[in-house]
Legacy VTK file of the C-alpha trace (Angstrom):
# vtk DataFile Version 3.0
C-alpha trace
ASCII
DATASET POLYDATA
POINTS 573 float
0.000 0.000 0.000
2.757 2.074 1.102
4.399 2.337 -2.771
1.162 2.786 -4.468
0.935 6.026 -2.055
4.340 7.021 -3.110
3.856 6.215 -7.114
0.944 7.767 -6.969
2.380 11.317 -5.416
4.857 11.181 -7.825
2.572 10.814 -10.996
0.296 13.718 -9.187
3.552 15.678 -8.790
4.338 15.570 -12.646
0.976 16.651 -13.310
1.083 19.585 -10.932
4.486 20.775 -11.485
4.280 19.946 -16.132
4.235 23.289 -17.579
0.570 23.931 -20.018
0.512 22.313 -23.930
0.705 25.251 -26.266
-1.958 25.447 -28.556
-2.043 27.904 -31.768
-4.460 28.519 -34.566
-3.815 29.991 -37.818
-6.192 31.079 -40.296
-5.355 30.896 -44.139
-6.583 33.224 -45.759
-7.435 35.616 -43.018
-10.353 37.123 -45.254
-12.082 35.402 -48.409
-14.902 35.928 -50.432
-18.429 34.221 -50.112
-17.310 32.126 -52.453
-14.601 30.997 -51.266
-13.236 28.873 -48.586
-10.357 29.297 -45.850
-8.346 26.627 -43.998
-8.058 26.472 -39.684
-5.199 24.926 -38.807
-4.885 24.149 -34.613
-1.092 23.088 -33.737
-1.202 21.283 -30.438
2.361 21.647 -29.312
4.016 19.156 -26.802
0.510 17.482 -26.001
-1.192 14.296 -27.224
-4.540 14.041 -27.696
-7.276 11.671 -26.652
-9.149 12.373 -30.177
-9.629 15.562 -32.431
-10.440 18.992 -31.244
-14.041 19.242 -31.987
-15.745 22.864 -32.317
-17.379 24.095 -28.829
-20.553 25.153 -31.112
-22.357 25.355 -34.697
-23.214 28.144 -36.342
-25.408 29.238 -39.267
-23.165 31.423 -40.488
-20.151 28.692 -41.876
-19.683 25.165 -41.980
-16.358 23.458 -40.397
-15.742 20.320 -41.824
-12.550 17.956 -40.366
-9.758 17.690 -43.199
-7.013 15.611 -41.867
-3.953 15.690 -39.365
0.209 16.206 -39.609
2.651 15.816 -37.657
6.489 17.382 -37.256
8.963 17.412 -35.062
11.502 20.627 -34.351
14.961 20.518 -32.999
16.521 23.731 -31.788
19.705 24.196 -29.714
19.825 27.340 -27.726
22.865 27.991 -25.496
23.674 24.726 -25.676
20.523 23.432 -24.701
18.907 20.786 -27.395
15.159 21.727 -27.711
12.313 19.252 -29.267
9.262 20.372 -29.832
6.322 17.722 -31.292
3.691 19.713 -33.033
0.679 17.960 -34.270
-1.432 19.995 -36.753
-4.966 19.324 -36.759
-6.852 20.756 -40.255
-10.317 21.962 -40.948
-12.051 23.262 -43.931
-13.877 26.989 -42.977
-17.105 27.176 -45.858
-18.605 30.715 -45.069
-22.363 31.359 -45.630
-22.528 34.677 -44.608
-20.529 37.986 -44.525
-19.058 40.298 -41.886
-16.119 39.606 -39.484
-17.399 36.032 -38.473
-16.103 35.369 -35.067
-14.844 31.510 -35.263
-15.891 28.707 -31.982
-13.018 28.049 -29.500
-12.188 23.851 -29.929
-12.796 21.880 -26.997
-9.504 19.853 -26.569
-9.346 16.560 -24.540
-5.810 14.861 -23.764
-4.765 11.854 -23.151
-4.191 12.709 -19.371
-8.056 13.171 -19.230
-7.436 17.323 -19.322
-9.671 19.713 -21.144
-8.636 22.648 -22.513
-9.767 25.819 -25.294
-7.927 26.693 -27.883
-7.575 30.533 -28.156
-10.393 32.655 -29.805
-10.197 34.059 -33.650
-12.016 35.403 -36.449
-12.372 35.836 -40.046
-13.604 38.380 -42.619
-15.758 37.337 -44.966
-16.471 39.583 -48.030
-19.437 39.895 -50.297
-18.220 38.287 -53.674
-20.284 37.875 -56.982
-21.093 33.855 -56.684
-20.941 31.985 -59.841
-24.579 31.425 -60.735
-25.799 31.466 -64.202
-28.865 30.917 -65.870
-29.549 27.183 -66.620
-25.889 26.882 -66.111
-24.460 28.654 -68.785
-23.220 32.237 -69.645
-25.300 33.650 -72.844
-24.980 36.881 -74.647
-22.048 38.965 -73.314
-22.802 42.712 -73.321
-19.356 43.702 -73.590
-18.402 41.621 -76.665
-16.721 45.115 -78.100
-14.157 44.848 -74.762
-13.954 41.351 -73.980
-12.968 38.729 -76.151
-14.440 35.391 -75.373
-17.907 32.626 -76.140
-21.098 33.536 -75.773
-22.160 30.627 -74.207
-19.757 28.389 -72.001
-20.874 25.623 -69.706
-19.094 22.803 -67.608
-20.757 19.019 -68.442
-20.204 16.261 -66.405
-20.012 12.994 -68.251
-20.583 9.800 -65.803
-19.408 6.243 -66.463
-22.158 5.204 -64.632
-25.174 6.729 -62.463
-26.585 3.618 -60.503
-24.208 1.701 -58.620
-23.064 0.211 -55.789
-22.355 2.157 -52.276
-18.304 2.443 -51.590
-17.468 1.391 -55.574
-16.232 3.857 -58.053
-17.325 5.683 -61.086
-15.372 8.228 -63.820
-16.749 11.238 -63.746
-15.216 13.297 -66.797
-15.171 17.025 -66.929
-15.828 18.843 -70.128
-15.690 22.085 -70.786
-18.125 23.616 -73.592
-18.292 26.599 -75.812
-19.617 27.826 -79.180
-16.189 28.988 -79.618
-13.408 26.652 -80.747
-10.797 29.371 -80.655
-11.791 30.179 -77.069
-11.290 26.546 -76.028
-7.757 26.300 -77.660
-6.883 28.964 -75.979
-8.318 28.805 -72.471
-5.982 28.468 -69.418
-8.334 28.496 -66.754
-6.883 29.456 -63.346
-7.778 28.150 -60.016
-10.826 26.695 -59.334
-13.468 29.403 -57.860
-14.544 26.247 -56.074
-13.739 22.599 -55.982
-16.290 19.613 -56.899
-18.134 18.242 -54.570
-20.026 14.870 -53.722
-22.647 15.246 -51.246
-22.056 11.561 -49.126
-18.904 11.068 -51.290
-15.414 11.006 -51.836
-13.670 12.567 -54.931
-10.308 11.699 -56.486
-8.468 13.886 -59.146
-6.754 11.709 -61.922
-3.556 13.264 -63.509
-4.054 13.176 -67.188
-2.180 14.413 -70.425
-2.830 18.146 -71.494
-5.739 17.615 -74.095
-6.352 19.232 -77.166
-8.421 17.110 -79.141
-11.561 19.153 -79.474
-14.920 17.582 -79.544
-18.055 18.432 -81.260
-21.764 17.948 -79.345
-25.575 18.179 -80.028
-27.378 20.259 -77.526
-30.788 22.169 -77.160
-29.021 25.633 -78.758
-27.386 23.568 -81.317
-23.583 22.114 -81.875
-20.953 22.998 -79.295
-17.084 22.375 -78.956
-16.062 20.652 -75.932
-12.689 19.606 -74.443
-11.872 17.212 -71.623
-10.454 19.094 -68.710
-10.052 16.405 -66.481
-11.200 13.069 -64.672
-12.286 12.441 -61.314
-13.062 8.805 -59.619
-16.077 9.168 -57.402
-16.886 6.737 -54.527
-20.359 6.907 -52.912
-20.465 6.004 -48.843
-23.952 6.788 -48.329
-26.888 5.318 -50.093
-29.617 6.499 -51.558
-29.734 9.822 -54.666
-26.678 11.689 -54.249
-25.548 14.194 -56.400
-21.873 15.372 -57.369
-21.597 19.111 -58.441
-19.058 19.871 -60.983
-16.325 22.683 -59.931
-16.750 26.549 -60.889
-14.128 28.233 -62.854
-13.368 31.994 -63.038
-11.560 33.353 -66.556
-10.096 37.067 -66.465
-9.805 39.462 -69.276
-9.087 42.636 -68.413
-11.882 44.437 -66.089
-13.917 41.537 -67.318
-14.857 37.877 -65.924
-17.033 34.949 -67.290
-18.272 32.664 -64.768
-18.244 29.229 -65.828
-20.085 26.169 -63.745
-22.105 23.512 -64.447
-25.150 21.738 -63.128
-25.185 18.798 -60.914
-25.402 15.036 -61.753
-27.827 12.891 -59.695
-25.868 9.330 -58.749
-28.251 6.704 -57.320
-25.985 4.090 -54.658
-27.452 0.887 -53.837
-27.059 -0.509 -50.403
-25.815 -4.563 -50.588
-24.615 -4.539 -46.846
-25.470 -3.936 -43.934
-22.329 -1.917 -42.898
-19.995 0.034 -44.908
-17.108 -1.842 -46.230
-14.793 -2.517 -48.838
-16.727 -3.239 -51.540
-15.159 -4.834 -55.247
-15.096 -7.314 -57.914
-11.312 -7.808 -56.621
-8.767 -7.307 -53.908
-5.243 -8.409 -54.445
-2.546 -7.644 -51.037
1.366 -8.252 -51.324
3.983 -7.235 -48.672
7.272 -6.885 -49.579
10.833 -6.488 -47.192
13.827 -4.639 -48.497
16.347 -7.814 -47.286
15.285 -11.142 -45.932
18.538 -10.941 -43.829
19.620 -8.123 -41.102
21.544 -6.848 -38.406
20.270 -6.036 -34.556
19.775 -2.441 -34.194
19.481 -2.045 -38.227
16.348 -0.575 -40.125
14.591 -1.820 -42.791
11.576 -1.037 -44.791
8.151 -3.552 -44.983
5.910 -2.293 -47.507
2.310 -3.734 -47.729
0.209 -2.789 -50.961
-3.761 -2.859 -51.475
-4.917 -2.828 -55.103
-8.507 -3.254 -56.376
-11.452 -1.646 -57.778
-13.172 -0.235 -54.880
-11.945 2.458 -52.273
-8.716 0.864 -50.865
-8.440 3.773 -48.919
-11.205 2.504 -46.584
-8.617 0.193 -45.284
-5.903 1.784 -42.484
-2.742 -0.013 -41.236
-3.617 -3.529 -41.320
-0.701 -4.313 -38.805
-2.029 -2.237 -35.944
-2.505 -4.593 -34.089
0.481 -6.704 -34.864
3.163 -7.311 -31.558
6.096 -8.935 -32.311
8.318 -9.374 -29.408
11.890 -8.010 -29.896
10.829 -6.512 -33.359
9.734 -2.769 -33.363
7.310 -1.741 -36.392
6.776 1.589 -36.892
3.424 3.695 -37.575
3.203 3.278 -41.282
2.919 6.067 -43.844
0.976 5.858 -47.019
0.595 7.045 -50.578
-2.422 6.522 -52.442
-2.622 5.986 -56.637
-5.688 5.771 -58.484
-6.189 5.470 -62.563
-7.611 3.341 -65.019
-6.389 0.049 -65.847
-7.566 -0.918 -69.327
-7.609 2.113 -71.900
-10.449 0.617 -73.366
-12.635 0.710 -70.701
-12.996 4.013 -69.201
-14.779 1.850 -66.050
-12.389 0.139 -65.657
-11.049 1.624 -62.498
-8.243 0.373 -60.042
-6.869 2.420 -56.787
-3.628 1.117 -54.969
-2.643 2.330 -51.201
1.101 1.263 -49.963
1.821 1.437 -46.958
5.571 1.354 -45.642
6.230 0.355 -42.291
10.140 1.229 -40.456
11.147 -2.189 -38.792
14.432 -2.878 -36.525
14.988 -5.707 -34.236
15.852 -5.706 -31.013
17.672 -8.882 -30.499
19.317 -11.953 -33.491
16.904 -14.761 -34.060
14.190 -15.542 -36.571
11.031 -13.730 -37.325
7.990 -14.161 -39.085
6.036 -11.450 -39.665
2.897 -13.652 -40.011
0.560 -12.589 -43.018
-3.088 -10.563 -42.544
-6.829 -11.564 -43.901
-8.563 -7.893 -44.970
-12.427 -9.185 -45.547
-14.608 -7.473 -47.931
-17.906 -7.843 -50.185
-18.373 -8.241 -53.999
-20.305 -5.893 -55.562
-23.341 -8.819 -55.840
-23.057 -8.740 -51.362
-20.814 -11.800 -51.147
-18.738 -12.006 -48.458
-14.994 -12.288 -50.045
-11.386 -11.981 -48.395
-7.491 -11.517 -49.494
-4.673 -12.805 -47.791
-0.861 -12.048 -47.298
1.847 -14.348 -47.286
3.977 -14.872 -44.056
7.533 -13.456 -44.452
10.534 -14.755 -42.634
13.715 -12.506 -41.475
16.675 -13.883 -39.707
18.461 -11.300 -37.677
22.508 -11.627 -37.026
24.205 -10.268 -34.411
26.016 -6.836 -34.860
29.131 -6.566 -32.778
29.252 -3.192 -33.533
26.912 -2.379 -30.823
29.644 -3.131 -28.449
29.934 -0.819 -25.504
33.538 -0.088 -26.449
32.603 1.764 -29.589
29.279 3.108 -27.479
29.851 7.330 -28.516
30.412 9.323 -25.090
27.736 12.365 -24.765
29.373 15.374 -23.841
27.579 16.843 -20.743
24.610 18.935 -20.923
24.832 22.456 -19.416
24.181 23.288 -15.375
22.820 26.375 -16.230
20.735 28.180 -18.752
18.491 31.227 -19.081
15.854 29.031 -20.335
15.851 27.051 -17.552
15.122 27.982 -14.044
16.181 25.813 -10.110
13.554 25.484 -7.442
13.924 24.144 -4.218
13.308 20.682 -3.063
10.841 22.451 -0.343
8.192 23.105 -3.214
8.444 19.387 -4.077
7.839 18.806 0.043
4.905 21.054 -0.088
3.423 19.542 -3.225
3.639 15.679 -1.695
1.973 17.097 1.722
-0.836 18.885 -0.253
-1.456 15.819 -2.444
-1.259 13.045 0.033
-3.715 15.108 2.237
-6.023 15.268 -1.224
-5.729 11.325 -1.882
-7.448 10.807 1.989
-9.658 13.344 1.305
-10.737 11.508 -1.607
-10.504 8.216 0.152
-12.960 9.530 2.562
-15.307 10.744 0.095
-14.924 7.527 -1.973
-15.897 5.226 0.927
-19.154 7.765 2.041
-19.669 7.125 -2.064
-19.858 3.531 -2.015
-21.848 3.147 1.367
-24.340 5.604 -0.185
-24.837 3.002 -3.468
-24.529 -0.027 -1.056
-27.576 1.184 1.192
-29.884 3.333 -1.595
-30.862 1.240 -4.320
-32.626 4.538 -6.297
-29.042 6.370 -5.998
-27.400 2.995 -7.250
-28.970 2.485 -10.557
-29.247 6.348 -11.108
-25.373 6.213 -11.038
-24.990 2.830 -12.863
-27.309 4.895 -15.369
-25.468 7.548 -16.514
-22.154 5.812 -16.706
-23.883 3.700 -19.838
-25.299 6.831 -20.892
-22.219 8.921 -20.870
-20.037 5.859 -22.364
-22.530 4.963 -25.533
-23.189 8.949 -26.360
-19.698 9.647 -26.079
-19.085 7.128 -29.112
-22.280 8.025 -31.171
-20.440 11.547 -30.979
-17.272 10.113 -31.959
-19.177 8.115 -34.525
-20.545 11.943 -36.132
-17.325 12.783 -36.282
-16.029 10.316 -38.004
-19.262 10.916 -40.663
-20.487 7.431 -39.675
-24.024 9.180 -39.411
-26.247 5.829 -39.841
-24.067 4.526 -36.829
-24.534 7.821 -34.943
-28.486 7.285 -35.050
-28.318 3.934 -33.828
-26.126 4.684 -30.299
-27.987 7.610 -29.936
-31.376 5.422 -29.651
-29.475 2.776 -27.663
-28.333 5.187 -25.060
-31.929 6.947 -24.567
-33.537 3.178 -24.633
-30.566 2.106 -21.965
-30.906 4.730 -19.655
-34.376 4.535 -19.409
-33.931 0.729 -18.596
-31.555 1.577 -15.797
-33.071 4.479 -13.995
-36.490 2.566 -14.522
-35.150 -1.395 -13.838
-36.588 -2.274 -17.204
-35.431 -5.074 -19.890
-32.737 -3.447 -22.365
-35.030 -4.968 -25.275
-37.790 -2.425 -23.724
-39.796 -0.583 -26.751
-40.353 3.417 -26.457
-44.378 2.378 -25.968
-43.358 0.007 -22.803
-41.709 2.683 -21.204
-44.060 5.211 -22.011
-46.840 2.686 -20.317
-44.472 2.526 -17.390
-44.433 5.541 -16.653
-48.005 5.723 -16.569
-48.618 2.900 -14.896
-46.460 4.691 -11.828
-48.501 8.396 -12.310
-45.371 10.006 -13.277
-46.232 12.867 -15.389
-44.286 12.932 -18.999
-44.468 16.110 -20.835
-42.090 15.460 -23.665
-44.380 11.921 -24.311
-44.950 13.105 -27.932
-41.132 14.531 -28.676
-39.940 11.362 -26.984
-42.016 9.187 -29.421
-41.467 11.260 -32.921
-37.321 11.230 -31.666
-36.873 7.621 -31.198
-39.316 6.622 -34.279
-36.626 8.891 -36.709
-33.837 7.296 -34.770
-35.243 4.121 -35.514
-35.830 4.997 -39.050
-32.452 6.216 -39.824
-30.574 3.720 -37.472
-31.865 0.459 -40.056
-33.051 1.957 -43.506
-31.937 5.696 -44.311
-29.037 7.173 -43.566
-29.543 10.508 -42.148
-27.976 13.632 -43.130
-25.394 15.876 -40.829
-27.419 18.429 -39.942
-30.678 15.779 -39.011
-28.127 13.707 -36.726
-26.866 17.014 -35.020
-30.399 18.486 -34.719
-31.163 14.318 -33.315
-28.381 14.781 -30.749
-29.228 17.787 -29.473
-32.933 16.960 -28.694
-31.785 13.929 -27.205
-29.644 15.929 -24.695
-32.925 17.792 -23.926
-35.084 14.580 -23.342
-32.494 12.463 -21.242
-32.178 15.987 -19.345
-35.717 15.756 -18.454
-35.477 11.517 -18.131
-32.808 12.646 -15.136
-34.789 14.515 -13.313
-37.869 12.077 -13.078
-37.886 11.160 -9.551
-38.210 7.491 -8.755
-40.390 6.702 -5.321
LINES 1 574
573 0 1 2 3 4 5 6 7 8 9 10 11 12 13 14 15 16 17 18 19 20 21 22 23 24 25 26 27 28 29 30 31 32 33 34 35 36 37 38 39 40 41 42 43 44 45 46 47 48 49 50 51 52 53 54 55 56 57 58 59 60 61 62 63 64 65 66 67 68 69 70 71 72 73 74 75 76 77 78 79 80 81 82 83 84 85 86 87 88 89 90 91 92 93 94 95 96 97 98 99 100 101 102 103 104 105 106 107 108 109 110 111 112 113 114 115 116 117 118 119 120 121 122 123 124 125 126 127 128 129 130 131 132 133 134 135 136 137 138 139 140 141 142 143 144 145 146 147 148 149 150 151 152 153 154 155 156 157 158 159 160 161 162 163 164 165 166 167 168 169 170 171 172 173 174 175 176 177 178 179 180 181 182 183 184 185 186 187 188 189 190 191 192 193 194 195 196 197 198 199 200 201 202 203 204 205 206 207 208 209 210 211 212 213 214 215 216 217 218 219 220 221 222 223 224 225 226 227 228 229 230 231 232 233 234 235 236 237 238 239 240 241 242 243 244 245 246 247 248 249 250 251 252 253 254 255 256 257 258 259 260 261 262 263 264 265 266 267 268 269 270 271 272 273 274 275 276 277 278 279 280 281 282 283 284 285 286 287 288 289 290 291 292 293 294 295 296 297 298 299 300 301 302 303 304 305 306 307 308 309 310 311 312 313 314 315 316 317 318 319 320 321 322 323 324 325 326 327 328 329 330 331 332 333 334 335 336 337 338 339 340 341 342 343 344 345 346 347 348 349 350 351 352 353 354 355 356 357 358 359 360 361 362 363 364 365 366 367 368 369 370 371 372 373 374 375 376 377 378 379 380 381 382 383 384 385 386 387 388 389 390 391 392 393 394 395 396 397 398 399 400 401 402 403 404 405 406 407 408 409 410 411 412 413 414 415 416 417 418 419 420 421 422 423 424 425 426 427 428 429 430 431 432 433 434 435 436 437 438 439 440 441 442 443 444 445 446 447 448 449 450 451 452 453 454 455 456 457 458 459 460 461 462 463 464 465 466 467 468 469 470 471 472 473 474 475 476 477 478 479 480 481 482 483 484 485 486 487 488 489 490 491 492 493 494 495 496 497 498 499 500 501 502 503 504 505 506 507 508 509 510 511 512 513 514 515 516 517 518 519 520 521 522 523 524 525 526 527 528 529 530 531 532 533 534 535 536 537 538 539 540 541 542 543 544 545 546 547 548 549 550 551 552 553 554 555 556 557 558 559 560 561 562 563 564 565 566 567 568 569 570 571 572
């Protein structure tokens, strides 16, 4: 008992006495236009995380949508003194739907030592810009012809491979740009995009192709246009149901004059064929690969492990998590990603490759097998499928190098340094009194805790309650933020269903009906009867058939707050 006190005053010491993470944000651009977007970046210096930073509120003045992480390290020596620094960059997209100086929500960050913290406040400025919006989607009739030299009519077109398929499997999307000008199309550099493409419950890829120059001739309503391929996109659809992927908008200069040019959306219908997202393909092929076969203690090599197939590889990330070898270290792998077509002669003919590359060094000689991995996945007619690695072998020598004769002496680090300041031991005295006379506090407290849920039964399952509660809606939020909306729904139900069944000692399999009749059966007045009904029937609906949008499962979650609020408070006798 005796050294658990001690560890434990010690680990409450380097709490108390660690100096505060940093945490920055930068806003790129610090003003935009209304049609345009800006991108919040939130470095969390010297601090790891227990999961993104999430905004503290929404707004209906912007959108914030979650982009991606990076990671650096920085080295400094000052005086001397070597200085690391581990900055972890966390990215969000900033889509503006008003104007004004738009005052942007603190992030609620959580570390991994269970701390919370708010990143520091910021703004942006968001001008009034002329938003690309033409008639039937294309420009007609320019009135300053005598100034400006371009079409009078100029559209974007969308050309799909296919518009019904399967959720989570790809289509080419080709982007064409029209005009009843040839010249103009020869001609044309367009710059950057006003605004990217977009695929409402989607992902979009870009494919790299040659410069074109072929032009194209095309019957339309107005008559024959000339058309050119700009460039090709592979689209995988997550959700189900009609989706529909807008084109980009483009923004050509001459002068004091600009032509807008978009295009109009293209409806994509995605079937559902499983129950839960997945990889979904006609094929899957896996190989891992090692640099050398044979290898020295203490010596890095490189394990690469490659995903090809038709369907979004990029659903899959680092098969060997989970993978413990003892006396071999593997690293956290990076990854590229490379999508195209595989057979020129059929543009649906699709394949995407990830690689990941893992850094490996043993620890000790022997042999190792790095034993192979099973991803499973579905065919695109629902049958369950799965691809396999092969087990590699490495033999590891001994490298008598490492001996401790050759072992480099560190020259020693500097006493003294105006970065760093000396305190006395008699804080450190102070801080153990303090925080062993805290820890029997709490021991105190703990034990009048547990007598009070030994002898009151009501108190009991009220606490047993919201532990459930708090544990299943804290992953149907993670599950919104990971866009896993269907999911979302589903916990969200569970937990309001569960913590009725607690607080009320009622079967989990209850139905919203029995408890509703419970609580009449006991006279205890239920205001939000109707609200509570209409909630969990949507729940119900989007939790098994549709998948809901983000702004219905936001708007769910935050009336479920309100009705477990009130669920609380209902007194048991």
């Amino acid at each position: 008992m005796y050294y658990i006190i001690l560890i434990s005053i010690v680990f409450f010491q380097s709490i108390l006495f660690s100096a505060d993470p940093i945490i920055k944000v930068n806003i790129d651009p610090p003003a935009i236009g209304t049609n345009e977007f800006a991108e919040i970046q939130i470095d969390v210096i010297n601090e790891s995380l227990a999961e993104i930073p999430i905004p503290s509120t929404n707004s209906s003045k912007f959108t914030i949508a979650y982009k991606g992480v990076m990671t650096k390290h920085e080295v400094n020596f000052i005086n001397g003194s070597r200085q690391v620094r581990n900055i972890t960059s966390y990215i969000y997209q900033f889509v503006p739907i008003t104007t004004g100086k738009i005052a942007i929500p603190t992030f609620i960050i959580k570390t991994k030592r269970g701390n919370t913290i708010y990143s520091p406040s910021s703004s942006i400025i968001v001008e009034e810009t002329d938003r690309l919006q033409v008639p039937n989607s294309r420009n007609k009739g320019n009135p300053f012809g005598m100034f400006y030299e371009g079409p009078t009519e100029a559209f974007l077109q969308v050309d799909v491979t296919r518009d019904r398929l399967p959720q989570n499997t790809g289509f080419i999307a080709d982007l064409y740009l029209f005009s009843d000008d040839p010249d103009f199309l020869k001609n044309i550099q367009l710059p950057q995009q006003a605004y990217p493409p977009r695929f409402d419950g989607g992902l979009v890829h870009s494919i790299t192709i040659p410069e074109q120059t072929e032009i194209i001739t095309r019957q339309f309503d107005t008559g024959v246009l000339y058309g050119k391929l700009l460039t090709k996109y592979i689209v995988f659809p997550l959700e189900t149901g009609v989706l529909n992927f807008y084109p980009p908008a483009f923004q050509v200069r001459n002068g004091f004059q600009s032509l807008g040019i978009v295009g109009e959306p293209v409806e994509i219908e995605s079937i559902p064929i499983t129950k839960n997202l997945t990889y979904i393909g006609d094929y899957l092929t896996l190989s891992t690969h090692l640099s050398k076969n044979q290898m020295n203690t203490a010596e890095e090599q490189s394990l690469t492990l490659s995903i090809e197939g038709d369907g979004n590889v990029d659903f899959f990330v680092d098969p060997f998590k989970n993978l413990s070898l003892t006396n071999l270290f593997i690293s956290t792998p990076t990854s590229t990603l490379e999508l195209g077509i595989k057979d020129s002669n059929d543009s649906n003919n699709i394949y995407m490759k990830k690689v990941f590359t893992y850094t490996i060094i043993p620890k000790q000689e022997g042999e190792y097998t790095i034993p192979s991995i099973t991803l499973n996945y579905a065919d695109t007619n629902g049958n369950p499928q799965s691809a396999q690695t092969e087990a590699l072998s490495l033999q590891v020598l001994n490298n008598s190098s490492l001996d401790n004769t050759n072992t480099e002496k560190l020259t020693s680090l500097p006493k003294t340094s105006e970065l760093f300041s000396y305190s006395s031991g008699l804080l450190y005295i102070i801080g153990s009194i303090i925080l062993g006379l805290l820890m029997m506090l709490g021991a105190f407290f703990k034990s009048l805790e547990d007598q009070k849920l030994s002898t009151n039964i009501h108190y009991a399952r009220a606490s047993g309650a919201r532990k459930r509660l708090q544990k299943i809606m804290t992953t149907g939020e993670q599950a919104i933020q990971k866009n896993q909306y269907k999911e979302a729904a589903r916990l969200i139900r569970q937990s309001i269903l569960y913590f009725c069944a607690d607080k009320f000692s009622l079967s989990n399999s209850s139905s919203p009906q029995e408890i509703i009749d419970y609580l009449k059966n006991n006279n205890i007045e239920f205001l939000i009867e109707k609200g509570f009904l209409q909630l969990l029937s949507e729940l119900d609906f989007h939790a098994f058939a549709s998948t809901p949008s983000e702004t219905q499962i936001k708007g769910y979650l935050s009336e479920s707050y309100t009705i477990l609020d009130t669920i609380d408070k209902i007194k048991i006798k």
